[in-house]
C-alpha positions in Angstrom: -21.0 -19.4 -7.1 -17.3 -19.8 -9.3 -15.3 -17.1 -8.7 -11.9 -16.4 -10.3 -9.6 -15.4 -8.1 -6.5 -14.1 -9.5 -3.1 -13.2 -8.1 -3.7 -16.2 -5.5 -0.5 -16.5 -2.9 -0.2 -19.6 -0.4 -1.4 -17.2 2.5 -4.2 -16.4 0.0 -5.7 -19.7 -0.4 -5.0 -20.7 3.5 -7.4 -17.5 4.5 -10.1 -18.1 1.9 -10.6 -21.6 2.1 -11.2 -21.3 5.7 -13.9 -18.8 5.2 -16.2 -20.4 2.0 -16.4 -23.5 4.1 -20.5 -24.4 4.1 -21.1 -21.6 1.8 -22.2 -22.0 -1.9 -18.9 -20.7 -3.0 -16.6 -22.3 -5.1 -12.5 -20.5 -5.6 -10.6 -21.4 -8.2 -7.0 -19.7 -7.7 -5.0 -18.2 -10.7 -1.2 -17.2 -9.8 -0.9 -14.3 -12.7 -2.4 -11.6 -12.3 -5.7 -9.9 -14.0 -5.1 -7.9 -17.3 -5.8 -7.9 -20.7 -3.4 -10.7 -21.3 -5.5 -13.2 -18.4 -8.5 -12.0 -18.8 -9.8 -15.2 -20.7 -9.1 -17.4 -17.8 -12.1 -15.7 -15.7 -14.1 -17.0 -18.9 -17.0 -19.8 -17.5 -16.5 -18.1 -13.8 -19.5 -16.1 -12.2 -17.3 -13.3 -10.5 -13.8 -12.4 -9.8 -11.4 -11.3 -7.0 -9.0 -8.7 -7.9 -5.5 -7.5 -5.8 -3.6 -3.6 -6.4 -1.7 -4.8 -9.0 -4.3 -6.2 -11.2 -5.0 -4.0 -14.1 -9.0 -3.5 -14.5 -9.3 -1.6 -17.4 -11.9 -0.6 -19.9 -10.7 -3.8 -22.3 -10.5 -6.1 -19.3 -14.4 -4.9 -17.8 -15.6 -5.1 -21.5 -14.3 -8.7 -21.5 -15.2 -9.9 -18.1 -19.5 -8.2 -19.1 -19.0 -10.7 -22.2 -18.3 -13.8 -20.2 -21.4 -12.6 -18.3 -19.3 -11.9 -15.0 -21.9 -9.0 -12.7 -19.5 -9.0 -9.8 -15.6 -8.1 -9.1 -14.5 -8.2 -5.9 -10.9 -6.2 -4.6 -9.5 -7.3 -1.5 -8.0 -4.1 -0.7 -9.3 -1.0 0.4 -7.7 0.8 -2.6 -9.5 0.4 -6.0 -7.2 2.9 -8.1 -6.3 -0.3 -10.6 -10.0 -0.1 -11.7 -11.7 1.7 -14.1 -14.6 2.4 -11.6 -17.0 5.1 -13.6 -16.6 3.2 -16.7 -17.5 0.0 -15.0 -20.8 1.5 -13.4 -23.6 -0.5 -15.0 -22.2 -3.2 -15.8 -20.3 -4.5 -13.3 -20.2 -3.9 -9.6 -17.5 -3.7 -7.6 -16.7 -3.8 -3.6 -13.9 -3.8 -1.7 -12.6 -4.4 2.0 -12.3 -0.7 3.5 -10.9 -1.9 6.5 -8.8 -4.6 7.3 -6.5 -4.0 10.1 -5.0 -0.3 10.0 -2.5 -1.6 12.8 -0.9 -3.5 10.9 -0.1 -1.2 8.2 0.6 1.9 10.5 2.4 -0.6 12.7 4.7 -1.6 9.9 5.4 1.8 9.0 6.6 2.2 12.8 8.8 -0.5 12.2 10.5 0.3 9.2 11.0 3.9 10.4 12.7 2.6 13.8 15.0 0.1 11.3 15.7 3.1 9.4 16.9 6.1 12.1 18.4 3.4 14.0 20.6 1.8 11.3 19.0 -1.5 12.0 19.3 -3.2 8.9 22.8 -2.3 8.1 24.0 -3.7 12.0 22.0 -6.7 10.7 24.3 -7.3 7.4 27.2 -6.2 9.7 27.1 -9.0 12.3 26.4 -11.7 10.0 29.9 -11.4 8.9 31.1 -11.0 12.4 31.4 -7.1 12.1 30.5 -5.6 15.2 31.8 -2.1 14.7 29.6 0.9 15.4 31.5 3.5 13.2 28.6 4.7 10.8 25.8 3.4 12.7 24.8 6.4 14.9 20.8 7.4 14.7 18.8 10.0 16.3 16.2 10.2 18.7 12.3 10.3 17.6 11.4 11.7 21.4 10.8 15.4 20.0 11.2 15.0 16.3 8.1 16.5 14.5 6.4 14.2 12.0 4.2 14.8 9.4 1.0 13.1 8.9 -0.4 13.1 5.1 -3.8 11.2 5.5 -5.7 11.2 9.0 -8.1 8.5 8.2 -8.0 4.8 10.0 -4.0 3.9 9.0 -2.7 7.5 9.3 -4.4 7.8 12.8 -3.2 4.5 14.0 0.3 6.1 13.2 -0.4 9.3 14.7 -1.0 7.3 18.3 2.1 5.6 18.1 4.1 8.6 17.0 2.3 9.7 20.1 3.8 7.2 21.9 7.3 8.3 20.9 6.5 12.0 22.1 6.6 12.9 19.2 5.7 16.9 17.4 2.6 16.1 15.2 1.4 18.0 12.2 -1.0 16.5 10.3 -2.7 17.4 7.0 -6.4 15.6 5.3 -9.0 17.6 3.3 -11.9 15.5 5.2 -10.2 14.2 8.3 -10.0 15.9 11.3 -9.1 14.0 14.4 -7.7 16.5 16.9 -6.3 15.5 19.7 -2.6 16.5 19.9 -2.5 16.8 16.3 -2.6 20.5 14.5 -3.9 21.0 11.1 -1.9 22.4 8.5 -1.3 23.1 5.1 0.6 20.7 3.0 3.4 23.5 2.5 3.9 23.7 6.6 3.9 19.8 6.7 6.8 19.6 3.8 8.8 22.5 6.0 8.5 21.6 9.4 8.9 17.6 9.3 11.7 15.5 9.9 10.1 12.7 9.6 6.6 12.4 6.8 4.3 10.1 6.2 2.3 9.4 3.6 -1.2 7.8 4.5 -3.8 9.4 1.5 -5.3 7.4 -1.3 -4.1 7.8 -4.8 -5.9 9.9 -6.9 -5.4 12.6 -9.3 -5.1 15.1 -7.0 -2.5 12.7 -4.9 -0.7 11.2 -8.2 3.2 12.3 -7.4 2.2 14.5 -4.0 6.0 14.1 -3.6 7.6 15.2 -6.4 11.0 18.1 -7.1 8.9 21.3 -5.9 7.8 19.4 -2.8 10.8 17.6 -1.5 12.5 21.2 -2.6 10.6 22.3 0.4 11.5 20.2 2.7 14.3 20.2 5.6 17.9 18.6 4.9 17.7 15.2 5.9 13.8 14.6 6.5 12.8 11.1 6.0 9.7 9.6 3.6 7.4 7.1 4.3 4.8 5.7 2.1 3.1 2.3 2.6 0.0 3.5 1.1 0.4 4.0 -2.9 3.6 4.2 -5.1 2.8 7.2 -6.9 2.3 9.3 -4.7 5.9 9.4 -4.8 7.8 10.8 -7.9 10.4 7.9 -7.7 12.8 9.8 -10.2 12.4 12.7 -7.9 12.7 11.0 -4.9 16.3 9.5 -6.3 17.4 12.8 -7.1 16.7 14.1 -3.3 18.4 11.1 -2.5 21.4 11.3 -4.5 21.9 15.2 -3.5 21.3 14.3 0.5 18.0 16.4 0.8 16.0 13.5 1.7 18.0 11.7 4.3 16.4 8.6 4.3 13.5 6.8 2.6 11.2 3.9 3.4 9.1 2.6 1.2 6.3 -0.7 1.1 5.2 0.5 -2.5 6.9 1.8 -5.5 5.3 3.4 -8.2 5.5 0.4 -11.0 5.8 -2.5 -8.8 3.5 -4.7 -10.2 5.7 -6.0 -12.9 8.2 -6.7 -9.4 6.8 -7.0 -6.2 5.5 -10.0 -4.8 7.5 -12.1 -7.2 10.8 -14.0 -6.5 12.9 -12.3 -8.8 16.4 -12.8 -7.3 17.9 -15.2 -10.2 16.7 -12.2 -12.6 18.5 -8.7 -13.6 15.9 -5.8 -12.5 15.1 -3.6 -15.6 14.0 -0.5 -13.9 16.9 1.2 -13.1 15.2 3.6 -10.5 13.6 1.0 -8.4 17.4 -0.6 -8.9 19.6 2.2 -7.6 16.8 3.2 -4.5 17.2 -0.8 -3.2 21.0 0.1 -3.6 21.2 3.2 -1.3 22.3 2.5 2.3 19.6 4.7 3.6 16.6 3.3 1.7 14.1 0.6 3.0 12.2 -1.5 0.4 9.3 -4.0 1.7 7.3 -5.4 -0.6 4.1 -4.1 -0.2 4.4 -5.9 3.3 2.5 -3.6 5.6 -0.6 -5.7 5.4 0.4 -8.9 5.9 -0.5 -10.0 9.5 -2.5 -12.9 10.1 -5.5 -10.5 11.8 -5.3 -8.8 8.7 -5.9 -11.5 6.3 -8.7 -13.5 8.4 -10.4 -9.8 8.3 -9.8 -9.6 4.3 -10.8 -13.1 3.6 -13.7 -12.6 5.6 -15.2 -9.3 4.4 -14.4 -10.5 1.4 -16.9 -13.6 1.2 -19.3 -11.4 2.6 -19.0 -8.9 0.0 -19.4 -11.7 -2.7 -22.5 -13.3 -1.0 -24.3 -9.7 -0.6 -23.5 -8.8 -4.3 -25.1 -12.1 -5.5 -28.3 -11.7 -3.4 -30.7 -8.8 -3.7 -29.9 -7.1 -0.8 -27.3 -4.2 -0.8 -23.8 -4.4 -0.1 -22.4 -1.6 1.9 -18.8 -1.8 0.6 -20.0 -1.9 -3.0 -18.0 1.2 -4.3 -20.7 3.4 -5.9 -19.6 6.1 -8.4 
């Protein structure tokens, strides 16, 4: 089976390769991503595999049904870049649910600690030799109360290391409900309480800009964000303007609302045309990774993997049981 694969990376290819070994499968990598614009190249291919920033539209679906293409195949867990109930019936679609949730909660861990500690500012610092300590004092996590948006596998791998810190835990899902040391609350309580949130829910319409001026309005002087799960979930315009006026004390960030025209791209000999995404990389108390969190090599051997399985259990008649099924 041919199957255009779109958005490839090195670590991409390196992962796959070693998984279609003594299957029927055949992976030819495209480095642009899938829109209306590429679509053509999938042209002559059996199926494709799709990334988050790929844009899956009604146009693009329409297009991939007249090359003949029956399966598309994301390897994420997130499928908000797809038109999924116009694509029912005539293409179908899986995904990887699960990957590694460590990784991603882990990262957030990480870029928290870098942030409250002043980590990467001491880092610029004594490159140049400048091992002052004026400006660099943090605060403790041992007490602080975080708040957990999204219990499901990624926001309770978080919870256990905030755990871990001693941290206060509040927590808020409308399905989830893994209790130990964790109490339920409303999303009002969470933005209140928190000095520290973050954001582990899916993006949908309920979800689009969950952060936005009413919300962060409601939250404590200096709390800090943390979102490694979808860019809109965060008004970024709101989120500069809590910035700028020192409500939000400190932001980190893995995803950004229109990154797909930035991240994963070497763009350093080019000038940055959103100025929002321009001025939050500027601020001395922001963190930007790009889209990062899931980048371990446990978590692409697990995506490669479910992956080929996925693409093998579409083509035969037998069910696949991450097909996403409107």
């Amino acid at each position: 089976m041919k199957i255009a694969f779109f958005d490839a990376k090195p670590y991409d290819k390196d992962s796959f390769e070693k998984y279609i070994n003594n299957t029927e499968i055949s992976i030819k990598y495209f480095d642009t991503k899938l829109n209306e614009d590429t679509v053509e190249l999938a042209n002559g291919y059996e199926g494709v595999c799709a990334f988050v920033n790929d844009d899956i539209n009604k146009n693009v679906i329409d297009a991939l049904c007249s090359y003949g293409i029956t399966i598309l195949v994301m390897r994420c867990a997130g499928y908000n870049n797809v038109d999924i109930k116009y694509a029912k019936g005539k293409i179908r679609v899986a995904r990887v649910p699960s990957y590694s949730p460590y990784s991603i909660a882990e990262h957030a861990m990480a870029m928290l600690l870098c942030s409250v500690r002043k980590i990467h500012r001491a880092y610029i610092r004594t490159k140049d030799f400048n091992f002052s300590l004026n400006g660099l004092t943090g605060f403790d996590l041992n007490g602080k109360t975080v708040g957990i948006v999204g219990t499901g596998r990624i926001g309770k791998a978080f919870l256990d290391l905030c755990k871990g810190f001693n941290m206060n835990i509040l927590a808020y899902d409308k399905i989830c409900t893994y209790t130990d040391f964790v109490r339920y609350v409303p999303l009002d309580e969470i933005f209140a309480k928190s000095d520290i949130i973050s954001l582990h829910c899916p993006l949908n319409d309920e979800t689009y800009h969950l952060i936005n001026e009413s919300a962060i309005s409601k939250m404590k002087k200096g709390v800090i964000l943390i979102n490694t799960s979808r860019g809109a979930l965060i008004d970024a315009e709101a989120l500069l303007d809590g910035i700028k006026s020192r409500k939000i004390g400190g932001a980190c960030l893995d995803v950004y609302e229109e990154e797909s025209d930035f991240f994963f791209e070497d763009l350093s000999g080019h000038i940055i045309k959103d100025d929002i995404l321009a001025r939050l990389i500027s601020m001395p108390n922001v963190i930007v990774t790009s889209h990062q969190a899931y980048l371990t090599s446990e978590a692409l051997e697990n995506i490669a993997r479910t992956t080929v399985e996925n693409i093998i259990a579409l083509k035969s008649s037998q069910g696949c049981e991450n097909e996403i099924l409107v």
